[in-house]
Phi, psi and omega in degrees: 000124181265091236238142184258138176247119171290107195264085195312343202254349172239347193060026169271175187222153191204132194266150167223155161259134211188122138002081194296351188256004189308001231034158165287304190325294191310308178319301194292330171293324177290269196326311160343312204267341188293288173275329193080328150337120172296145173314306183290348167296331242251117161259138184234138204226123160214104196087024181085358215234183202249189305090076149332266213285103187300061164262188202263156175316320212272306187240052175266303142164006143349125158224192186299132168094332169348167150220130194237177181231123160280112158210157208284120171306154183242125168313115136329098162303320184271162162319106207338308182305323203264355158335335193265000189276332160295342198321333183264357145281305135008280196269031153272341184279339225254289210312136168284345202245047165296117178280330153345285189256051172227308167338285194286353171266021191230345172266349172290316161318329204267310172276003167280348212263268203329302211293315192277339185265112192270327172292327179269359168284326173283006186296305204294311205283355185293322193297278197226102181264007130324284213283332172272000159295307178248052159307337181281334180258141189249357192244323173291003171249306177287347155315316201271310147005271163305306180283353177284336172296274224298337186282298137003281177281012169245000174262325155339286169321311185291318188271345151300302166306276157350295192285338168315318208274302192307312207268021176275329154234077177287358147295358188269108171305331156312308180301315217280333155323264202288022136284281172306003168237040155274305163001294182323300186314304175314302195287311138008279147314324165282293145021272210313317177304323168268009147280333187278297175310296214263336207195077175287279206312327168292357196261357168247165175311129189266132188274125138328135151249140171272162152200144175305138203210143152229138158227163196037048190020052168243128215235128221225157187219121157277141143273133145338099221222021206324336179252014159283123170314298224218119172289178177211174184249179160257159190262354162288313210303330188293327139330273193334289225243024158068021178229000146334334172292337221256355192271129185285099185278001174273011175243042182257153179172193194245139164244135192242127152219271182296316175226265192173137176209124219253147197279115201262353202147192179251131169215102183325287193223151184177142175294124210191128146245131181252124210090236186234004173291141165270004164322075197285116209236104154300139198213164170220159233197118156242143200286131221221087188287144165194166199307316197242097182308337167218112159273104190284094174265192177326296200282008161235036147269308196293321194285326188215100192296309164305054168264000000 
């Protein structure tokens, strides 16, 4: 079983392979040999709760790929009597339900979740490259964590405070403007949060495809397109490659989607390989000037599946 140990007190992280029948005891004697931690140091957190009871990993509920958090007990120093009075200081390194350190164990989950997920990693680094520069650092991710929650709830605040301050005269037509559009905003940002949840993938860049095309063997670069009806040529390209005789100008006309573009013809059929193939693919083209000289669209995606 391969289990990740969070080390709280240096912030490294360290995988070990041990046994599902091991014991806790047995565990912790391993770490010992690991960490240099003593057994009776050693507190262990899995899922916020402290790990007790000396059963074996399997039915403490450990499985493959975990993750715990280590931390080191810290010895009292004062006197048996005057122990209780730190206690509420203390017993935060203690508490299972330590909000600190449930934090910090859901945010190193969160950067094992980047490091090991190859979709969310390219995600994070499209996004936000602060935070995949320090995927590597585990106290320099949770620091930038933390300060973004705290920049966050503190931006929270001000527009909590503002609107309190406007609705002390909500009749002031001025007030009643940036009240509503800090609202506005507020919806915005949540709007945005549940894109983040529900839809990650619209926040990145889309890679284009390309291909290679000869036509009269003179070799061309496509864009790939699925949502343009029709491909098209540029009236240079068309030149270029020696096939402007074949264009039918009774098929001239404007094609509108995003924007207008106006249509110079048609060119019916024309021998097109695609790639390194020698395969002569009838295709057809309408001429079109634009940014992209030859657009591969729909309808010789559909004729010809197999490129």
């Amino acid at each position: 079983m391969l289990l990740t140990i969070s080390l709280e007190f240096t912030g490294d992280i360290i995988s070990v392979d041990v046994p599902e029948s091991l014991s806790l005891e047995d565990f912790k004697a391993y770490l010992q040999a690991e960490t240099g931690i003593e057994p009776n140091d050693q507190t262990l957190r899995f899922d916020g709760k402290i790990l007790t009871t000396n059963q074996s990993l399997t039915e403490l509920g450990l499985k493959e790929g975990e993750l715990l958090l280590l931390t080191k007990k810290q010895h009292q120093q004062q006197p048996a009597p005057q122990q209780q009075q730190p206690q509420a200081g203390s017993s935060s390194a203690m508490d299972p339900n330590n909000p600190e350190a449930i934090a910090n164990q859901r945010i190193e989950l969160m950067r094992q979740q980047f490091l090991n997920d190859p979709s969310l990693n390219e995600q994070i680094r499209l996004t936000q490259p602060d935070f995949h520069r320090a995927l590597s650092n585990p106290t320099e991710f949770r620091n930038l964590v933390i300060q973004q929650a705290n920049e966050n709830f503190s931006q929270q605040q001000k527009t909590q405070d503002e609107i309190r301050r406007l609705q002390e005269d909500p009749d002031d037509p001025e007030n009643q403007a940036r009240i509503l559009e800090l609202i506005r905003q507020e919806q915005i940002e949540e709007n945005m949060k549940l894109a983040w949840e529900v839809t990650p993938e619209s926040f990145t860049t889309v890679t284009m495809l390309y291909i290679k095309l000869k036509i009269n063997g003179v070799e061309v670069v496509a864009l790939v397109d699925s949502g343009a009806n029709n491909s098209t040529i540029s009236h240079e390209l068309a030149e270029k490659t020696g096939i402007s005789r074949l264009i039918d100008k009774r098929f001239q006309g404007k094609a509108i989607g995003v924007g207008s573009q106006e249509i110079g013809g048609k060119i019916h059929s024309v021998p097109i390989n695609i790639g390194d193939s020698d395969i002569d693919l009838p295709s057809s083209f309408l001429v079109v000037d634009t940014s992209v000289g030859i657009l591969f669209g729909l309808d010789m995606l559909r004729r010809h599946t197999t490129y």
